[in-house]
C-alpha positions in Angstrom: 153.1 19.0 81.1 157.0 18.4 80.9 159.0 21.9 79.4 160.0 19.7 76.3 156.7 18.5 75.2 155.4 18.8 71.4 152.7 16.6 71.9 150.0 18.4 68.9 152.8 20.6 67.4 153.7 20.5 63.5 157.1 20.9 62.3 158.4 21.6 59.4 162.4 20.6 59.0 164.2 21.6 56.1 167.4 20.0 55.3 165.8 17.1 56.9 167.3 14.0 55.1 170.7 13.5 57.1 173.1 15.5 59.8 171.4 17.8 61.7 168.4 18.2 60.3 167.6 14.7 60.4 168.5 14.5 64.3 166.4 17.4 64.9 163.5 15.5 63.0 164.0 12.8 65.2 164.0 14.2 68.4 161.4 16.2 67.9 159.2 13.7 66.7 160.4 11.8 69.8 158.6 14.5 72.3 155.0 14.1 70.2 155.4 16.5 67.3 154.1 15.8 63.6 156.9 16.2 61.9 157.5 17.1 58.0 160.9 15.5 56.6 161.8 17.8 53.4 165.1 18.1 51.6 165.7 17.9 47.3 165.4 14.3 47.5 162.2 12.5 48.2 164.1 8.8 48.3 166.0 10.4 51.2 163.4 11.7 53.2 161.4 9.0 53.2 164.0 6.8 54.7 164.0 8.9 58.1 160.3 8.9 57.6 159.8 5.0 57.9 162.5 5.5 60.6 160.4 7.8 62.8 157.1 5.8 62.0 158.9 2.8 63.1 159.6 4.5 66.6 156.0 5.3 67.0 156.2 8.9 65.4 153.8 10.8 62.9 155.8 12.2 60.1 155.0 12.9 56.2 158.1 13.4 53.4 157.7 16.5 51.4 160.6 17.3 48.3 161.9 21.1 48.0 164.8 22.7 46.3 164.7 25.8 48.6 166.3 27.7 45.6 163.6 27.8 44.3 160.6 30.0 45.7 157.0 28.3 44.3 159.1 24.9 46.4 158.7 26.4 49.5 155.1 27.6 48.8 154.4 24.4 47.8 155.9 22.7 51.4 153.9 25.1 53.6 151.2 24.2 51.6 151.2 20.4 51.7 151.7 21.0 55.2 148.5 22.7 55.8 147.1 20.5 54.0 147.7 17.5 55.6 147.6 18.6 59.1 146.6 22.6 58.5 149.1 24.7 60.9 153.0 25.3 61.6 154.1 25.4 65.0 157.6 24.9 64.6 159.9 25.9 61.5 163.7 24.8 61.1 165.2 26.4 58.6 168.2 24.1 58.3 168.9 23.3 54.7 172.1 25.3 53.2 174.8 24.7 50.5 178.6 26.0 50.3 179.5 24.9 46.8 183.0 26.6 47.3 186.2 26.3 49.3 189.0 28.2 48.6 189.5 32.3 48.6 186.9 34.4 48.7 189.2 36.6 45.9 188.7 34.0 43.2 185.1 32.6 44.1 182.8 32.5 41.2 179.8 34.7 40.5 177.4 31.8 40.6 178.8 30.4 43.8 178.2 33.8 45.6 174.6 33.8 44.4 174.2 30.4 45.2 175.3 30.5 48.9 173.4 33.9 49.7 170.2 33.0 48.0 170.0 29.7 49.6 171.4 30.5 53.0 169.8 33.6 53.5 167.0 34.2 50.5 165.3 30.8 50.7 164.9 31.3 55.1 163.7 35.2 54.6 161.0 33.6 51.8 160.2 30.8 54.3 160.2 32.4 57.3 157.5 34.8 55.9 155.4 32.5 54.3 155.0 30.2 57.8 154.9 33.6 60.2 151.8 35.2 59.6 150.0 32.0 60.4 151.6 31.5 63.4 150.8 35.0 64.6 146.8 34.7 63.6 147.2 32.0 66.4 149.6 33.9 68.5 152.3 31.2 69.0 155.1 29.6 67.1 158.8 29.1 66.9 161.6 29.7 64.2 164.7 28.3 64.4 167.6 29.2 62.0 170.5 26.5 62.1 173.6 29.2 61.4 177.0 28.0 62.3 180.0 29.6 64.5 181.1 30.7 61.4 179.1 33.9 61.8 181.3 35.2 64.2 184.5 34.0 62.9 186.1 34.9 59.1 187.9 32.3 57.3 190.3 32.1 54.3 188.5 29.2 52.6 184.5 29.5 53.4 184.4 32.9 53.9 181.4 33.3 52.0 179.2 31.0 53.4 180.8 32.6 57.0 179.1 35.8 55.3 175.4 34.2 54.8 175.8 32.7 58.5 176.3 35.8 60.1 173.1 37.6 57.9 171.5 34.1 58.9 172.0 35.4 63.0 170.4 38.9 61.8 167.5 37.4 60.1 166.5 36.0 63.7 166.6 38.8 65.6 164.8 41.2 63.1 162.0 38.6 62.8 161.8 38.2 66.5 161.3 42.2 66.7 158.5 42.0 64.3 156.4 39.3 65.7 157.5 39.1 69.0 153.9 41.0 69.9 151.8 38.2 68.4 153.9 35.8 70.3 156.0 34.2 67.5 159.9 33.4 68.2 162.9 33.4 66.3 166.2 32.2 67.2 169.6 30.9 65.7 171.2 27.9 66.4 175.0 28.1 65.5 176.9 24.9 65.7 180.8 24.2 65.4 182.3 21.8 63.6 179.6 18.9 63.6 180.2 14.9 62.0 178.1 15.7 59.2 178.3 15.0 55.0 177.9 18.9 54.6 180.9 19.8 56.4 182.9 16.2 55.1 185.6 18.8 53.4 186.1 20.0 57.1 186.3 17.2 59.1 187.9 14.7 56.6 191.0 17.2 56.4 193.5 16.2 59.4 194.9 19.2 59.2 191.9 20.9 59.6 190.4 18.8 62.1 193.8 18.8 64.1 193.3 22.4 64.1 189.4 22.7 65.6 190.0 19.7 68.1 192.7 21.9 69.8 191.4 25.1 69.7 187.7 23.5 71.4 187.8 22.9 75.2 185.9 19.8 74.5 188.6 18.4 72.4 186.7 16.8 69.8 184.0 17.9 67.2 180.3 17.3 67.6 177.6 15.0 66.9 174.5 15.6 64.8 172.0 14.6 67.8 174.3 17.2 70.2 172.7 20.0 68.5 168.8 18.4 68.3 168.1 19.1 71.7 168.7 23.0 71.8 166.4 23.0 68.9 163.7 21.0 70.7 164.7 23.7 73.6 163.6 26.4 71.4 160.5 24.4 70.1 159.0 24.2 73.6 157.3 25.4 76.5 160.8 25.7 78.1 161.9 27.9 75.1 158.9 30.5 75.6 160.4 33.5 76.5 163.3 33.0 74.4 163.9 34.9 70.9 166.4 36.6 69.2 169.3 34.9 70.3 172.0 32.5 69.2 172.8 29.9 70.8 176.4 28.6 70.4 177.2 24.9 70.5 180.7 23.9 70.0 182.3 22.1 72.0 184.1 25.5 73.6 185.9 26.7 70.4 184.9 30.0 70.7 185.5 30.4 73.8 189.1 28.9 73.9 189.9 31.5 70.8 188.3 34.3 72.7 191.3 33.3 75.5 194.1 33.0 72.5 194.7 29.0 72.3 
């Protein structure tokens, strides 16, 4: 059996719809796994649905606001429903509704960046790990961002719910690491994505993370997939409680002074 195969596994991808989530759909789909396609908008998902069908892939579209609690219930129960385990969960799906300083960010922004960046995984994560454990395997993966380990003057927030986001992980891993369940982070740099448009779009900005990353340029969706399907594998056993940082080298040039 090759050390990246999901042949049989089910995973459920939040986030799904576009950028990363939709790559890690993809690929993982690509290596045998059923996958389930969820983000708010149904339309969306069903387009990388058809896509993955097309390619010779099983995949189902399933609609959640993770907001909102009885939405996630209702995903891990379609789920079982239609193919009646989780093997693999991606918590991927977040929102940063503000950019600017932290000193005059809205109430409701704050609420809305911890409660879906960190609330809706905590809610997610323990409605799919006790199943997993009655079977004694199963994978999380949280998709954090280097922002965890870095503060910032205009998403410093959302750098805040990143960072609890690399916590989460390991204190899951602790607790069901006996029945054989694993938990890791995946924390991507600056990635070619809609969510992180405001970044990218900005020259100034993007001047600034291109020379400050070894690799001199900012990522790709499908150049984080694979260290998801990584974690999703047989290769990825022994692995929990880490994150995994995947940036081009911009943390690593900062950590020199560049």
């Amino acid at each position: 059996m090759s050390l990246f195969d999901l042949t049989g596994k089910v995973a459920v991808i939040t986030g799904a719809s576009r950028g990363i989530g939709r790559a890690i759909a993809e690929r993982m789909a690509e290596q045998g796994a059923k996958v389930v396609v969820s983000s708010r908008k149904l339309a969306a998902c069903e387009t990388v649905v058809e896509g993955i069908r097309a390619r010779g892939g099983e995949a189902i579209a399933v609609a959640c606001n993770i907001g909102r609690k009885e939405e996630l219930q209702a995903l891990v129960d379609a789920t079982n429903a239609r193919w009646g385990r989780i093997d693999i969960l991606v918590c991927n799906a977040a929102v940063n509704p503000y950019f600017g300083p932290s000193v005059d960010m809205p109430d409701e922004a704050y609420d809305r960046i911890m409660n879906s960046n960190v609330r809706s995984n905590f809610w997610l994560c323990n409605m799919v790990a006790p199943q997993m454990a009655e079977r004694g395997d199963g994978s999380i993966i949280i998709v954090s961002s280097i922002g965890g380990f870095q503060g910032s003057d205009v998403i410093g927030v959302y750098c805040i719910s990143k960072a609890a986001d690399m916590q989460l992980a390991r204190n899951l891993a602790v607790e069901w690491g006996r029945k054989n369940v694993r938990a890791n982070c995946i924390a991507p740099g600056l990635i070619k994505t809609d969510f992180a448009r405001a970044l990218w779009e900005d020259p100034k900005i993007l001047e600034q993370s291109v020379s400050n990353t070894a690799l001199r340029r900012i990522g790709e969706p499908d150049e984080i997939a694979g260290a998801a399907v990584f974690l999703a594998a047989p290769a990825g056993r022994y692995t929990t409680g880490q994150t995994f940082v995947i940036d081009g080298g911009r943390l690593a040039g900062l950590a020199r002074g560049d």
